[in-house]
MARSESE-22253 format. One record per residue: residue in one letter; x, y, z of N, C-alpha, C in turn. Coordinates in steps of 0.02 Angstrom, whole numbers, padded with zeros to 5 digits, always signed. Last residue first. Layout:
! residues N
aXYZXYZXYZ
...
***
This chain:
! residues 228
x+00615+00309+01287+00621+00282+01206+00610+00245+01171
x+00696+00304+01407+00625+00268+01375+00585+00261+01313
x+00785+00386+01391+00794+00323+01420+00728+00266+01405
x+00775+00534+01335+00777+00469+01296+00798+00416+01331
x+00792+00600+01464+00739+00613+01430+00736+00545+01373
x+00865+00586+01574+00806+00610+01566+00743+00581+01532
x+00990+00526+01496+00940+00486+01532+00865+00512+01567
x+01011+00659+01459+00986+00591+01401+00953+00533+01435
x+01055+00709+01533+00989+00734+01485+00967+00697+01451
x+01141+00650+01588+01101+00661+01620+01048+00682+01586
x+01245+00653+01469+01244+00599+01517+01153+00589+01538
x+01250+00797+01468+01226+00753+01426+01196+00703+01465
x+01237+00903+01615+01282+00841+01582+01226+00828+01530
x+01148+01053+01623+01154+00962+01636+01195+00937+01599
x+01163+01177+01571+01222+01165+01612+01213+01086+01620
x+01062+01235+01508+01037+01232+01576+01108+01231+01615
x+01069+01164+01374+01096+01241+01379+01084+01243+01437
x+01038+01027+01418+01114+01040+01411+01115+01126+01405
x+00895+01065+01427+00935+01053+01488+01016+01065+01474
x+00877+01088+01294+00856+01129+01339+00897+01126+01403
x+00923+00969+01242+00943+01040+01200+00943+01073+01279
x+00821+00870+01290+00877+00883+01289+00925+00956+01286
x+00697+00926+01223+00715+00937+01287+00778+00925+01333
x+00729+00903+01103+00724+00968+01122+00735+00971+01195
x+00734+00765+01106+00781+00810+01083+00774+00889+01108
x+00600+00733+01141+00644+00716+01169+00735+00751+01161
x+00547+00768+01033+00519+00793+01081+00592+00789+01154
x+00575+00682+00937+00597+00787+00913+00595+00807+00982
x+00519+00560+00986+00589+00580+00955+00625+00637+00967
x+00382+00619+00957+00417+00584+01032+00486+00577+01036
x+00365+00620+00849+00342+00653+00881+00369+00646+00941
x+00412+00496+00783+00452+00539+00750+00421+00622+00803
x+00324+00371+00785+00421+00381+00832+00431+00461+00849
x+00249+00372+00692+00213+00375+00757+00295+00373+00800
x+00317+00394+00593+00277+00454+00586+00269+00419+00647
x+00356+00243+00562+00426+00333+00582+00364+00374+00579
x+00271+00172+00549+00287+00181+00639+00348+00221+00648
x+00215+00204+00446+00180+00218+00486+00203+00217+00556
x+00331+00176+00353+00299+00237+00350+00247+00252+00427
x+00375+00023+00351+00393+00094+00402+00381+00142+00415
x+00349+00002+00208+00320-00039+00275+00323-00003+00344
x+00423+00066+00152+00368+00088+00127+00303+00075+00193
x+00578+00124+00196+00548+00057+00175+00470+00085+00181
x+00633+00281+00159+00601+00247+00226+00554+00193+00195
x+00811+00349+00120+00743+00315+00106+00730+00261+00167
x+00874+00520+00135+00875+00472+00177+00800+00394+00137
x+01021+00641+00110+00941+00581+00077+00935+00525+00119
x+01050+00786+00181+01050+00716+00128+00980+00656+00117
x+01044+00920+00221+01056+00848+00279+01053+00787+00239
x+00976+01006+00158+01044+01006+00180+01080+00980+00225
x+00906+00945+00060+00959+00988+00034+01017+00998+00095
x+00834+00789+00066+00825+00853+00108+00887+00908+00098
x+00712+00686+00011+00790+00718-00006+00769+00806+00032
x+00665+00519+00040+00660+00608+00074+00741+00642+00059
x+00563+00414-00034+00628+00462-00036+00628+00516+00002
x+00480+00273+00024+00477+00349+00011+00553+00372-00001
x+00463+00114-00084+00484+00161-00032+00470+00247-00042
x+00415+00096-00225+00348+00121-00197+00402+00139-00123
x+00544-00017-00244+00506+00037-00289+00459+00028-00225
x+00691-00021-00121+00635-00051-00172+00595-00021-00196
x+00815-00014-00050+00796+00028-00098+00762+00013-00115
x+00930-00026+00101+00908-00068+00037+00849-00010+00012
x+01120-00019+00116+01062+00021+00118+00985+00009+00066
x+01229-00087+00101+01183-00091+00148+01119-00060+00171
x+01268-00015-00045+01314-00008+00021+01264-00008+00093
x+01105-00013-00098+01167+00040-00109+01200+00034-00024
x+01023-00127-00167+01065-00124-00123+01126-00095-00116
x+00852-00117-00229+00959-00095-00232+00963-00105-00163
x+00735-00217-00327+00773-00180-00281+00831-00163-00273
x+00680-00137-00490+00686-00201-00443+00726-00149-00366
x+00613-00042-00582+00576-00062-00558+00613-00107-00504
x+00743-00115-00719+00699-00048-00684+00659-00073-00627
x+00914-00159-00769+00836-00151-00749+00811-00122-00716
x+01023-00112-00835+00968-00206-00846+00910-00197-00839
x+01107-00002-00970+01029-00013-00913+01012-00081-00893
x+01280-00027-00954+01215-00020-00993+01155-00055-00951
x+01436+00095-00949+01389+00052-00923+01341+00017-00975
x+01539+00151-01009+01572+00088-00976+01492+00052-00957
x+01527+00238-01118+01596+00212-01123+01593+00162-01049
x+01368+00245-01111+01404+00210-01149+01476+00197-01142
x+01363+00371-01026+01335+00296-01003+01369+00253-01035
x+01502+00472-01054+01440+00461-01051+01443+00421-01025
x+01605+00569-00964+01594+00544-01006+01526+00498-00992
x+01653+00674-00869+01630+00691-00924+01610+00652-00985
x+01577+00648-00694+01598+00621-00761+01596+00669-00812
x+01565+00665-00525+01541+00676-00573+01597+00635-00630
x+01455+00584-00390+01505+00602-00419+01488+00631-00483
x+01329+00549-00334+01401+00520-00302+01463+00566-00311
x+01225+00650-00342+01239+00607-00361+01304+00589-00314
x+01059+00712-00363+01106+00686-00308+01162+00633-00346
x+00923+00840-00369+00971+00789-00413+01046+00781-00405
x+00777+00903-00364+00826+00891-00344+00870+00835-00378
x+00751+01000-00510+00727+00939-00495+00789+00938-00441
x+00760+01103-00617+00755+01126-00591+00728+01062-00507
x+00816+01052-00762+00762+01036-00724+00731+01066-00680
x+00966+01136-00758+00912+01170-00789+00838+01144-00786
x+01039+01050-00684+01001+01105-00663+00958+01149-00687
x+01080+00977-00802+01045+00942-00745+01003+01011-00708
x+01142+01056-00897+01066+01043-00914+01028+00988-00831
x+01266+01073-00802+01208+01154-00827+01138+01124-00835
x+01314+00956-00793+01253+00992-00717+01228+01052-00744
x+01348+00851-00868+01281+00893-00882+01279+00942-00853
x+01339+00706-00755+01363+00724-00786+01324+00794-00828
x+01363+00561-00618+01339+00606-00654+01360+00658-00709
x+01394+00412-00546+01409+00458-00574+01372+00514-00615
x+01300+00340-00399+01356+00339-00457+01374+00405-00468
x+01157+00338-00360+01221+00313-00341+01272+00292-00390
x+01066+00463-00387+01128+00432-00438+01168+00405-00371
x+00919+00529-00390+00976+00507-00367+01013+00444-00384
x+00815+00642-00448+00843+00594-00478+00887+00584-00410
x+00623+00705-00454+00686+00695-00409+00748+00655-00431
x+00498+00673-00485+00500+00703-00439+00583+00740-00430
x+00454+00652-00655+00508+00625-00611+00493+00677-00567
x+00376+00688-00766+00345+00699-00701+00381+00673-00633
x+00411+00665-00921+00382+00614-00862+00377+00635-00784
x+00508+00785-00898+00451+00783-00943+00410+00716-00927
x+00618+00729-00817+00601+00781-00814+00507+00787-00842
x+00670+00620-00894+00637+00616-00836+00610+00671-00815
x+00726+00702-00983+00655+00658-01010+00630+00654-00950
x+00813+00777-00913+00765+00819-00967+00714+00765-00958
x+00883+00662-00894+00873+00704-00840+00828+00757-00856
x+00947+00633-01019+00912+00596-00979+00879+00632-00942
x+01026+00751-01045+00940+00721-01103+00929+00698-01065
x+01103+00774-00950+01080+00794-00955+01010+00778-00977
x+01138+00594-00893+01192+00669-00884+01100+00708-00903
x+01217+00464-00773+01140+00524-00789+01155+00574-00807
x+01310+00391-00764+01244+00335-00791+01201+00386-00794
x+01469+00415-00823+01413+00432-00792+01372+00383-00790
x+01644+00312-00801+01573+00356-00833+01521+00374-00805
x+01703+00266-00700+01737+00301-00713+01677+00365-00744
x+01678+00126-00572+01661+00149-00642+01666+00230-00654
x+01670+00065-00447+01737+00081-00464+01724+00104-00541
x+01512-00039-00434+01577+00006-00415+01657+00037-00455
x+01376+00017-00550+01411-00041-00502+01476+00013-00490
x+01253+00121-00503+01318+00104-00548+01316+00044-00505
x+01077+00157-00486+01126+00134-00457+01186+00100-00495
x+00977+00277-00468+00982+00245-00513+01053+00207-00465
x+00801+00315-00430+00852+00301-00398+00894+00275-00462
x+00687+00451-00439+00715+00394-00479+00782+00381-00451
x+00540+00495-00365+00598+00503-00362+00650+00458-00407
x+00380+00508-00440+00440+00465-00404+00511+00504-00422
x+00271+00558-00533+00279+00554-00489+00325+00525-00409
x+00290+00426-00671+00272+00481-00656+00258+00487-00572
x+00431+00350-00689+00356+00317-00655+00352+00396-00645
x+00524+00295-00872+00524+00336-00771+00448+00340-00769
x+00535+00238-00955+00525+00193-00936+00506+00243-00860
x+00628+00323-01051+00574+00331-01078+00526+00275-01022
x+00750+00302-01002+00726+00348-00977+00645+00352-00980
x+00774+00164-01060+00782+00168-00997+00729+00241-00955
x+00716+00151-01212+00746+00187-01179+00747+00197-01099
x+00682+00013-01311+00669+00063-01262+00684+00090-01231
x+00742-00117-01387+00723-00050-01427+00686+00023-01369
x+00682-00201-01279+00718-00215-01339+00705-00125-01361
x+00635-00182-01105+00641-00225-01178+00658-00179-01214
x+00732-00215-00966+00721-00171-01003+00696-00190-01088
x+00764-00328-00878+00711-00331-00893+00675-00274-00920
x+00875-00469-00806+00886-00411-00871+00799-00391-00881
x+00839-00534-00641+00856-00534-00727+00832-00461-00753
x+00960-00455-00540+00892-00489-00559+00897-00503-00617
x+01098-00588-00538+01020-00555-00525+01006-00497-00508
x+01211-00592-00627+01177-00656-00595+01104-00650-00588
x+01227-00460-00755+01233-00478-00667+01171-00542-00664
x+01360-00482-00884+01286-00503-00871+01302-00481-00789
x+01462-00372-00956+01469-00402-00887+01383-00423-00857
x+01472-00266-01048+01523-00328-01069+01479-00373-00992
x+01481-00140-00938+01475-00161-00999+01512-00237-01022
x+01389-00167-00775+01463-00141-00812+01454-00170-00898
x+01218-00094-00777+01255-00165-00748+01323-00131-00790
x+01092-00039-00670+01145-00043-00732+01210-00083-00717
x+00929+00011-00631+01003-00048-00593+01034-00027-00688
x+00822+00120-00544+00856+00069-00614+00911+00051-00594
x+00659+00136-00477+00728+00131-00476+00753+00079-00546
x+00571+00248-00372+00557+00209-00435+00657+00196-00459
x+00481+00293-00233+00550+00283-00260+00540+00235-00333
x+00366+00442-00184+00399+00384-00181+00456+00346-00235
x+00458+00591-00118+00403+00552-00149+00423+00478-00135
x+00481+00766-00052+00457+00672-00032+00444+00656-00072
x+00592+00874-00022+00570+00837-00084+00559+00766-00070
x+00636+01018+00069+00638+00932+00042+00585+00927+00024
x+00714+01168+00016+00655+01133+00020+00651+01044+00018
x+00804+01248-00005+00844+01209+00045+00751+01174+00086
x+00796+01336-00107+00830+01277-00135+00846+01222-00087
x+00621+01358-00162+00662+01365-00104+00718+01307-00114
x+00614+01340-00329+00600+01377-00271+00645+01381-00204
x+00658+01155-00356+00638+01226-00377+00613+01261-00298
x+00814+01114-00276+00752+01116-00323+00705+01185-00309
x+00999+01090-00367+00959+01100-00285+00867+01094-00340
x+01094+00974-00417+01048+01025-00447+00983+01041-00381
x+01190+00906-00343+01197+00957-00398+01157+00983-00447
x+01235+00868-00178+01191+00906-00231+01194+00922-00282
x+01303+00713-00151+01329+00783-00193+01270+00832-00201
x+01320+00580-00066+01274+00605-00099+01305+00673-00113
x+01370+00475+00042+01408+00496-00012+01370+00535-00073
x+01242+00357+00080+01295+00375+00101+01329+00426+00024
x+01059+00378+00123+01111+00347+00065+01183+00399+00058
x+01007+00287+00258+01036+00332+00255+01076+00329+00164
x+00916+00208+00351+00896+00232+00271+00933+00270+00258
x+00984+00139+00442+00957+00203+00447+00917+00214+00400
x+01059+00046+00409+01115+00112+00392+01055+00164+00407
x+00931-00058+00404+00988-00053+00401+01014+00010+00372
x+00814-00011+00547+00825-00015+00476+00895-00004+00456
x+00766-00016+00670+00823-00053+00672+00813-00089+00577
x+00709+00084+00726+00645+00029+00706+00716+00002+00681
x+00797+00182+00764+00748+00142+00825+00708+00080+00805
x+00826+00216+00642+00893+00167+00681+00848+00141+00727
x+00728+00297+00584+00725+00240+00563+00777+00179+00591
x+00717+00379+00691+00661+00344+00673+00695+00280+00670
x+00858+00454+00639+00853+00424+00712+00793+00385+00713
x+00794+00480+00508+00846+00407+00525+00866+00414+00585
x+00710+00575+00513+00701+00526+00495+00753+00473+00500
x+00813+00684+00575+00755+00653+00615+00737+00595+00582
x+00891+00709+00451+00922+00680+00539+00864+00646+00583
x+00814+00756+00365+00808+00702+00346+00855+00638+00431
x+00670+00849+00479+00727+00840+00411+00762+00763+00429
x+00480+00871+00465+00548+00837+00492+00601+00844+00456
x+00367+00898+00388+00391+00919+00464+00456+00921+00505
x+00362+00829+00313+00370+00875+00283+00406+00932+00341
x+00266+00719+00361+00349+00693+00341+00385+00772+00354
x+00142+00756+00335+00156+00746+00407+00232+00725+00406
x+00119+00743+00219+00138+00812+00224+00138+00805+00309
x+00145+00597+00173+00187+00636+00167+00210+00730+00173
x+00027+00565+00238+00088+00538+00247+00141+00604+00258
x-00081+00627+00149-00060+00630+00222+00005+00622+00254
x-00039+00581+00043-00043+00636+00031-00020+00651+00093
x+00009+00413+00084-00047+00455+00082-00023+00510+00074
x+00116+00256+00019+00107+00322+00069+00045+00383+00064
x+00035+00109-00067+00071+00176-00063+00042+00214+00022
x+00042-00060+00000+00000+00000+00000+00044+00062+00000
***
């Protein structure tokens, strides 16, 4: 079952630090945290606005180099891009140690014109005039001047990632937050990081409060997050 309108304007509340103290209490691996992220195209309007949706994702595999799993499941003659889920963030994921991009500009245009929320590139990137000219948040690892073609090619869309322990499946939420990073919340989780996530902030603050007071940490914390 997708996240609610609701959901996600009760998310909207929070930045992306709050959502992965949530998500370490419900003992999601790395947090939802996706490590090593770049801004390079902030989004429209306010540039230090987060950006929820839910997650739609592509795998690419090294050139020359079948992967075991999942199976290959882009058909024949179709453009990877031409394949993005209106309304979603688009995850894309390299394999390691690869030199080329996997998202420069056209791409990032089409997704653009399909109603992409958002791109993030575990990998490489490339473009950033026409990336920013989306006006879309858009994250990557790194950058490239060379294309998809000198080392990668698309397998597949729609399956799950596993970016460095951090797992990724279509319909999760994305929360890209400009100036605390990206964090994704398993889809299944949505309802008990929104019921954490009040009691959490709460607890923090009152922390805050006591340590400006002069209390030891120590002591503020057993205050206040011992029961947690």
């Amino acid at each position: 079952m997708g996240s609610s309108a609701e959901d996600i304007a009760q998310l909207r509340q929070y930045n992306a630090c709050d959502i992965s103290d949530a998500l370490l209490k419900l003992k999601v691996p790395g947090a939802g945290f996706v490590a090593d992220l770049n801004l390079y195209s902030p989004p429209a309007g306010d540039p230090a606005s987060v950006t929820i949706a839910p997650v739609s994702t592509v795998l690419f595999a090294a050139k020359g180099q079948d992967l075991a799993e999942p199976t290959s499941n882009i058909p024949k003659g179709v453009h990877w891009a031409d394949l993005t889920v209106p309304g979603t963030i688009v995850v894309l994921k390299q394999q390691e140690g690869q030199k080329n991009a996997i998202c420069g500009g056209i791409m990032a245009v089409r997704m653009k014109v399909c109603q992409a929320e958002g791109i993030i590139v575990a990998g490489r990137a490339r473009d950033i005039g026409e990336l920013k000219s989306t006006a879309l948040p858009i994250w990557a690892r790194g950058l490239s001047t060379v294309g998809a073609g000198g080392g990668s090619v698309p397998w597949a869309t729609q399956v799950p990632l596993d970016i460095d322990g951090t797992l990724v499946s279509p319909g999760d939420l994305a929360f890209s937050d400009p100036i605390n990073g990206v964090v994704v919340i398993p889809q299944d989780k949505v309802s008990a990081v929104l019921e954490l996530l009040p009691r959490l902030t709460s607890a923090d603050d009152k922390v805050k409060e006591d340590v400006l007071k002069g209390v030891t940490v120590h002591e503020a914390f057993q205050r206040h997050r011992s029961n947690l």
